[in-house]
C-alpha atoms as one frame of an Amber mdcrd trajectory, in Angstrom:
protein
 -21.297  -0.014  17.652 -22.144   3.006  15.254 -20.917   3.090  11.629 -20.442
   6.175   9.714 -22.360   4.648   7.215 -25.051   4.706   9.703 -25.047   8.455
  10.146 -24.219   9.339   7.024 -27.860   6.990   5.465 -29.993   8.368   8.132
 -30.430   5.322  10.008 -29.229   7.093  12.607 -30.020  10.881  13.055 -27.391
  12.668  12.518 -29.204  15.940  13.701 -28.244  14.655  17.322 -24.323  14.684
  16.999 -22.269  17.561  18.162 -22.045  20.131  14.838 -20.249  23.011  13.696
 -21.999  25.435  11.672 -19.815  27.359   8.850 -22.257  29.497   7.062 -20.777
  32.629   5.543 -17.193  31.909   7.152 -14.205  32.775   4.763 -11.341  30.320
   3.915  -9.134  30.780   6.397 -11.412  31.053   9.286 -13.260  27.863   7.963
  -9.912  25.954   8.303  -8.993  26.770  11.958 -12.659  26.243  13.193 -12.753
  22.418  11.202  -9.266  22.277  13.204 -10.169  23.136  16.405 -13.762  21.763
  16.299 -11.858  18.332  15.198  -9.443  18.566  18.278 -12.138  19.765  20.748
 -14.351  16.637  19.647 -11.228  14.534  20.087 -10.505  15.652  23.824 -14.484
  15.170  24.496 -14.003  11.429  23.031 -16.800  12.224  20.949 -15.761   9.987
  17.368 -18.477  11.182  15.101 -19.563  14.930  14.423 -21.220  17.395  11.731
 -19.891  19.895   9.757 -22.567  22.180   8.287 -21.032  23.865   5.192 -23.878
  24.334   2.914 -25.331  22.755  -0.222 -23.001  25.155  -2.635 -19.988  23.823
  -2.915 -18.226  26.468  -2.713 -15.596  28.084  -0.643 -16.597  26.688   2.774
 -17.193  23.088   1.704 -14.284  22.897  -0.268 -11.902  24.275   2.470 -14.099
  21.474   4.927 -12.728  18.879   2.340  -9.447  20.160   2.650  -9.168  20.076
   6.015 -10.704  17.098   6.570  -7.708  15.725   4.157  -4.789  16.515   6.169
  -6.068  16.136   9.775  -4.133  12.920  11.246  -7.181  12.324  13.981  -9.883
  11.801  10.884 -10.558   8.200   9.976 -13.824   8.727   7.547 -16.288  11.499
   6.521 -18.820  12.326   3.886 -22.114  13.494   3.278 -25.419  12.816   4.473
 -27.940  11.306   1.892 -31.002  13.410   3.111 -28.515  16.743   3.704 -26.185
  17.447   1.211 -24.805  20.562   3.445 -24.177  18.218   5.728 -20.725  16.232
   6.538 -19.927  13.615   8.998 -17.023  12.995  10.354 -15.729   9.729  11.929
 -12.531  10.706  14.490  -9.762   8.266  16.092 -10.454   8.867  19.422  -7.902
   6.633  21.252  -5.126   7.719  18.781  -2.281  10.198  20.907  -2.840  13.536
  20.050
């Protein structure tokens, strides 16, 4: 079975996972589309996914973070060592919603 670890080292692509792309969003908008791209991977069973945020670090990754944080359904994330505007994200998929 797949590892974050995996994903996140390139041993696996992560290019191929279901992604999110949050380019130019603002901070709220960021937050509900990492919430609703978290709960629409969850009813899809699919446990790992990528958030594109950018290499900046600005508002967008930092509100990714931050949502990432609180979300009860997120076991693991973090970037990818080739793609630093990259993060993946490791969901419980048999926990209840």
């Amino acid at each position: 079975m797949n590892n974050i670890n995996d994903y996140r080292s390139g041993l696996i692509n992560p290019d191929n996972l279901p992604n999110i792309d949050l380019h130019g969003e603002t901070r709220d908008i960021t937050r509900v589309r990492v919430s609703e791209f978290i709960k629409d991977n969850y009813k899809m069973k699919n446990r790992f996914f990528c958030i594109i945020h950018g290499v900046s670090g600005g508002v967008v990754k930092e509100e990714t973070i931050k949502t990432l944080k609180r979300n009860k359904l997120v076991l693991n994330y973090g970037g990818v060592l080739y793609n630093p505007g990259c993060t993946v994200v490791e969901i419980d998929i048999e926990r209840p919603y």
